[in-house]
C-alpha positions as CSV (number, residue, x, y, z in Angstrom):
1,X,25.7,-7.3,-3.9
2,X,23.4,-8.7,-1.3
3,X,21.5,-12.0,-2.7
4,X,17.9,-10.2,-2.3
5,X,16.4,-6.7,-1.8
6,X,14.0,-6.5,0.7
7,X,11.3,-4.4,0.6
8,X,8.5,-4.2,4.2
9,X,4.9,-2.6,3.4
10,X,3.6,-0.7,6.3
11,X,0.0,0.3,5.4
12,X,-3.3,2.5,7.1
13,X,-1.3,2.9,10.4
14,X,-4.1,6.1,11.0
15,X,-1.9,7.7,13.7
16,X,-3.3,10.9,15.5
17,X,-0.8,12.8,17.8
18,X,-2.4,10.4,21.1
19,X,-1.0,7.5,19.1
20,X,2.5,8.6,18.0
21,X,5.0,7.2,20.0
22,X,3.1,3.9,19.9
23,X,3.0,4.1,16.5
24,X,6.6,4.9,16.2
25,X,7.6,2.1,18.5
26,X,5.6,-0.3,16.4
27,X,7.3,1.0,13.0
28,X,10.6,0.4,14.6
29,X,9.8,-3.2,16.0
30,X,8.8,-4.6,12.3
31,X,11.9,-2.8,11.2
32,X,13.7,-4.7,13.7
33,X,12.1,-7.5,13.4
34,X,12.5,-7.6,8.8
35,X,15.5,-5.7,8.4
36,X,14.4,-4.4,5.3
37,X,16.8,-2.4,2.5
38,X,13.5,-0.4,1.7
39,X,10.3,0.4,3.8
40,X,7.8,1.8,2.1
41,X,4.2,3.4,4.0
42,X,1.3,2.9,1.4
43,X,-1.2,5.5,2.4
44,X,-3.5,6.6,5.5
45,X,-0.3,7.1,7.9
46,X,0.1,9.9,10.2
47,X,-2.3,12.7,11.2
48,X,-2.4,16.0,12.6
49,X,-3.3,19.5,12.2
50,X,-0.8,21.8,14.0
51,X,2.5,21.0,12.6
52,X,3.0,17.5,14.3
53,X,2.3,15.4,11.6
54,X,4.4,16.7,9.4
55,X,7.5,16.7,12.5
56,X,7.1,12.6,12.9
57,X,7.4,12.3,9.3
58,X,10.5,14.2,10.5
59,X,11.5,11.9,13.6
60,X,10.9,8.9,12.0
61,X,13.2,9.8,8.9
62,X,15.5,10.1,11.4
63,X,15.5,6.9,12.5
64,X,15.4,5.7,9.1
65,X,18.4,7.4,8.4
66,X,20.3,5.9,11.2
67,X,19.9,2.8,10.5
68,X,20.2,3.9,6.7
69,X,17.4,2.1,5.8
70,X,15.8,3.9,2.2
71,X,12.1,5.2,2.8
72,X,9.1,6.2,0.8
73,X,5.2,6.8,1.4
74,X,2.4,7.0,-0.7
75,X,-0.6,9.0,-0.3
76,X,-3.8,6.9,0.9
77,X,-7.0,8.4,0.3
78,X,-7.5,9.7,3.9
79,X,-3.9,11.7,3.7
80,X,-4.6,15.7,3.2
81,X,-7.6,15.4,4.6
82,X,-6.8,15.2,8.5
83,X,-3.1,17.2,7.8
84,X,-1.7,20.6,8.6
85,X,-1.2,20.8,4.6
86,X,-2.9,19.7,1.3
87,X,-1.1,15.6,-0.6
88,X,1.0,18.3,-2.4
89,X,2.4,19.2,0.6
90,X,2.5,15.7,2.0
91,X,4.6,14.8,-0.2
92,X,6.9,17.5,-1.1
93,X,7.6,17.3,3.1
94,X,8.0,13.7,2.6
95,X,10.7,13.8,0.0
96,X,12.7,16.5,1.5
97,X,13.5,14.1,4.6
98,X,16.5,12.2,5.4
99,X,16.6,8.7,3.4
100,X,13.6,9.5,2.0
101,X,13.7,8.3,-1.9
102,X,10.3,9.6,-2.3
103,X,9.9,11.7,-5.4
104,X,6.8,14.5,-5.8
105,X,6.9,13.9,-9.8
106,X,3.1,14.8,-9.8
107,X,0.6,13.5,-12.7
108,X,-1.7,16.0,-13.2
109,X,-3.0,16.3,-9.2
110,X,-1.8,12.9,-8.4
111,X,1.6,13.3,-6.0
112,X,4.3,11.0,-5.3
113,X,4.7,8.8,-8.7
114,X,7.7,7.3,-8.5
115,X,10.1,4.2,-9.9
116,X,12.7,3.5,-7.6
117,X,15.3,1.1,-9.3
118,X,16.6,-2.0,-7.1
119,X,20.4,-3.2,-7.0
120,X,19.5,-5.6,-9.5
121,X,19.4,-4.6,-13.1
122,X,16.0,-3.9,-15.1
123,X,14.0,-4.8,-11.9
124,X,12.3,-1.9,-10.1
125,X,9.5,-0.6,-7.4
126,X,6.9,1.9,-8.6
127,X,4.9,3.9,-6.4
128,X,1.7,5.9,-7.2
129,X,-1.0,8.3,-5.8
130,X,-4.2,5.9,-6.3
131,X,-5.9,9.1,-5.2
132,X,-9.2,9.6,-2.8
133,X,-12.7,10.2,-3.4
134,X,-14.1,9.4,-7.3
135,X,-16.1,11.8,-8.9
136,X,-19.9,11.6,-8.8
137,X,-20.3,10.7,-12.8
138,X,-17.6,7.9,-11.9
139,X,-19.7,6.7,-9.0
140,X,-22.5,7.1,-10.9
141,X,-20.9,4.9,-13.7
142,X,-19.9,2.8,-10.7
143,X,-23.2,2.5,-9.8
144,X,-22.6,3.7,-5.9
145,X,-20.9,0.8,-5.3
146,X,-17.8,2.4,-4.0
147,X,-17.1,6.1,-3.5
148,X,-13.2,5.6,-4.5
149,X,-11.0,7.1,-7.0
150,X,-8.6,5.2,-9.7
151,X,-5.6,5.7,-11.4
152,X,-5.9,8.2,-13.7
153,X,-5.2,7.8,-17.7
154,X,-2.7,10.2,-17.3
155,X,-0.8,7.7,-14.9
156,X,-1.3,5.0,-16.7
157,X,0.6,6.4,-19.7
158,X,3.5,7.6,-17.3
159,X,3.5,4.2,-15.9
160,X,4.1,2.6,-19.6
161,X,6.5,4.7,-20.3
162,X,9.3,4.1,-17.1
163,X,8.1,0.3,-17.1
164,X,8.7,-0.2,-20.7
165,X,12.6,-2.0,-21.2
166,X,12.0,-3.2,-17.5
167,X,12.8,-7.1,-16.5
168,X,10.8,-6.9,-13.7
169,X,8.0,-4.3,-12.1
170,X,6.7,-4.6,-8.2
171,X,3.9,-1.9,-8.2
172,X,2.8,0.0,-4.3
173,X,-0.3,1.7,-4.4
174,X,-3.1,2.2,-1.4
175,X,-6.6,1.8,-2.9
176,X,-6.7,-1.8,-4.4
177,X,-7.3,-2.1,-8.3
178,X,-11.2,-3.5,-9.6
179,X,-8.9,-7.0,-10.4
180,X,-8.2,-7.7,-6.4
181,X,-11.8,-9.2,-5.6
182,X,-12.3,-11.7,-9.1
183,X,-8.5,-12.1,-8.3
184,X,-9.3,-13.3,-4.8
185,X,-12.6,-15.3,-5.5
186,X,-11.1,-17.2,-8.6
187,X,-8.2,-18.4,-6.4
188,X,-10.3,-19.3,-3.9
189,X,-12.6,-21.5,-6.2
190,X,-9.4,-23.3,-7.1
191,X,-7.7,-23.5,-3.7
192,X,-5.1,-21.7,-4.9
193,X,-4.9,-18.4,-2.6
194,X,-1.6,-18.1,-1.4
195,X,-2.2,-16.7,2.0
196,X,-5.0,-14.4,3.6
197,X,-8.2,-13.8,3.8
198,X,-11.0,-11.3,2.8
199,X,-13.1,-10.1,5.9
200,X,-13.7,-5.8,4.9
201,X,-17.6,-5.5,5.3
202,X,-18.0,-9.0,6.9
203,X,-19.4,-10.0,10.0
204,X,-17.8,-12.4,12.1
205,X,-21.8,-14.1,11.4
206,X,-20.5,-14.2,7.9
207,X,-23.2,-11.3,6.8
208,X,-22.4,-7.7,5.3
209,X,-22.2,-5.5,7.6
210,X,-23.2,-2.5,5.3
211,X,-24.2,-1.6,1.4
212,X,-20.7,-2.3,-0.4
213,X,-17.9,-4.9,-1.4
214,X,-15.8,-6.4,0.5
215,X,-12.8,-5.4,-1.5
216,X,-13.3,-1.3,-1.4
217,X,-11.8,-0.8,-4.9
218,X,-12.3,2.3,-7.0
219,X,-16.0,3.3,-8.6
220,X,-14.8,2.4,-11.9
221,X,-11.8,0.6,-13.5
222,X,-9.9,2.8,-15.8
223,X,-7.8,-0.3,-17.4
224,X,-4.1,-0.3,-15.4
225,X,-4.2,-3.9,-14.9
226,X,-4.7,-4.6,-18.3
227,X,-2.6,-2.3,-19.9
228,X,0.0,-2.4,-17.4
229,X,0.7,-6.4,-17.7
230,X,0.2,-6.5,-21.1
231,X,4.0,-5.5,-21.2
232,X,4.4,-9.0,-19.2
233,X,7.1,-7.7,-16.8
234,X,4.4,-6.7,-14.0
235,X,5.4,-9.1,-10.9
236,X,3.2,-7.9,-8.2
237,X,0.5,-5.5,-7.0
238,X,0.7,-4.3,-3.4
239,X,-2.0,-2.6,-2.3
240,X,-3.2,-0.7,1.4
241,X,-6.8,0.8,2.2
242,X,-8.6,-2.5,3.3
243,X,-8.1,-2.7,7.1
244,X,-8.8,-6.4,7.3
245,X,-8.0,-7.7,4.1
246,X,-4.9,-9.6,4.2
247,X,-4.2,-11.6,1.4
248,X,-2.3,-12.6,-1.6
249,X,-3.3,-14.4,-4.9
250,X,-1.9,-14.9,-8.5
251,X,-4.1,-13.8,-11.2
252,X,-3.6,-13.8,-14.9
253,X,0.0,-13.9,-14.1
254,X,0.5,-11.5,-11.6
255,X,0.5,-11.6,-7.6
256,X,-2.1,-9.4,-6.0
257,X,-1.3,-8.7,-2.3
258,X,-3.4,-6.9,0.1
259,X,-1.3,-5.9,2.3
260,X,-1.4,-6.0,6.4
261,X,-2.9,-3.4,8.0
262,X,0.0,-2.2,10.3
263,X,-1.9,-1.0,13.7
264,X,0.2,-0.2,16.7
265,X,-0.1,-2.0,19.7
266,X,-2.6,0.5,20.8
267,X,-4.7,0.7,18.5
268,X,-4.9,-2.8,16.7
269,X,-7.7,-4.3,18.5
270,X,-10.1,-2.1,15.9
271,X,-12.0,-4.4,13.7
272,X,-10.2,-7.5,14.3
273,X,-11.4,-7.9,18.0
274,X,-14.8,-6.3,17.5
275,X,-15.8,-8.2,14.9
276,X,-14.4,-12.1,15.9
277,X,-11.1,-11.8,13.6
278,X,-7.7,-12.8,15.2
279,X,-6.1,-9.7,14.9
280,X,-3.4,-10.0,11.4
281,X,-1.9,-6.8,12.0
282,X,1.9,-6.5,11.3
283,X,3.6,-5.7,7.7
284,X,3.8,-7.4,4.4
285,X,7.4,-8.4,3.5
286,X,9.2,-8.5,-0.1
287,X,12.0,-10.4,-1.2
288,X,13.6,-9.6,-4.7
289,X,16.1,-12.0,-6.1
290,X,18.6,-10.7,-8.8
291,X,16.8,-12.3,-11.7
292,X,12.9,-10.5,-11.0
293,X,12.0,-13.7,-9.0
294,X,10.3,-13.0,-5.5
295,X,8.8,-14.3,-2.5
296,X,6.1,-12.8,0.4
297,X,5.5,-13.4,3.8
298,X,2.9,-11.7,6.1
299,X,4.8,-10.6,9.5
300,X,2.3,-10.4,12.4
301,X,2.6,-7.9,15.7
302,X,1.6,-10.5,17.7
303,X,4.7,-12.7,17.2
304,X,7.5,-10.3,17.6
């Protein structure tokens, strides 16, 4: 048995047809470049409208299964949207391709709720559908703050019931949970962020750029951070969504990571560059020992 289980996080890579074999080149280079056991994408991916979407999902399981590397992605809130089918769809392509391990399982409309058990006993991944748009009385509740949807109840009772017996929980979603911004600002305030930065709605002046937070979490919070490490075997919270939010932080036990916003080379000037950021793209990288311990590192584009 290897001595760790590595997971990479590729997030928001936003890939029209134009950008596909840079994207594909860029996916293979942080492969290359992390070797990772698992490589999960955590929402806003690929898209297209006329079937070609859904044939570099194809292409790339291909390559994933050549190397057999073990693949999954998650449905950002973007995905079904600009797609030549609806997330159902998405993901029931998804999970029918070569070392794919994702799983449709769907909780009431959400698709692609999976565990994924690691080599190490009692310590998993779990992936789940955080969903797109929030309804108009959660906004409203909200109070227009953000126009994003949460995990549903219904998820958070699935969610209970696989983690509970577990040693040790890692949990992928793409819109980050209400807990990611106090988490952030609180660690701050004590010098105790572990790496990263917020920047999402922040001029390189240092003002907002627009009405809204500058961690784009959901309209309201519908309690999984609470509930969920409440059991006390919830280790980390990776999340996608933000495109320049790139940090990680403990809070109330539990590692929050905002994961890097994998651009390709093409494409990965947007944001950083035009607003006076150094540009952080790359992938987040996971380490797993045997007994639930972990480590992260950031992997950046521009060092490989």
């Amino acid at each position: 048995m290897s001595e760790n289980y590595r997971v990479l996080q590729l997030t928001d890579m936003h890939l029209y047809p134009d950008d596909y074999d840079d994207g594909a080149d860029t996916i293979k280079k942080l492969v290359e470049a992390s070797r990772p056991d698992l490589v999960l994408l955590t929402g806003d991916n690929v898209f297209g409208k006329n079937g070609e979407d859904l044939k570099f999902y194809s292409d790339i399981a291909e390559y994933f299964s050549s190397r057999a590397t073990a693949w999954a992605a998650i449905l950002g809130n973007h995905d079904g949207e600009f797609n030549s089918t609806d997330r159902k769809g998405l993901a029931e392509h998804i999970a029918s391709l070569p070392a794919s391990v994702s799983e449709v399982n769907a909780v009431g409309k959400r698709y692609g709720n999976f565990f994924r058990d690691t080599p190490f006993d009692g310590v998993a991944i779990a992936c789940m559908d955080s969903g797109n748009r929030a309804s108009i009385f959660e906004r409203a509740r909200g109070g227009f703050r953000s126009p994003y949807a949460a995990l549903t109840p219904e998820q958070i009772k699935w969610y209970l019931s696989r983690a509970a017996g577990k040693k040790a929980v890692f949990v992928f979603i793409h819109i980050p949970l209400n807990e990611f911004e106090n988490g952030y600002y609180l660690a701050l305030a004590n010098c105790e962020v572990i790496y990263g930065a917020v920047r999402e709605n922040i001029s390189s002046d240092g003002s907002l750029r627009r009405r809204g937070d500058v961690v784009c979490s959901p309209a309201v919070n519908t309690g999984f951070f609470e509930k969920a490490s409440a059991i006390g075997n919830l280790k980390a919270v990776f999340a996608g969504h933000d495109h320049l939010n790139d940090f990680a932080v403990r809070y109330k036990g539990v590692t929050l990571v905002q994961g890097q916003r994998s651009y390709s080379a093409k494409n990965k000037a947007y944001g950083f560059v035009k607003r006076g950021f150094t540009d952080f793209s790359g992938g987040t990288v996971l380490d797993i020992l045997p007994d639930g311990a972990f480590g992260i590192k950031q992997l950046f584009l521009k060092d490989l």
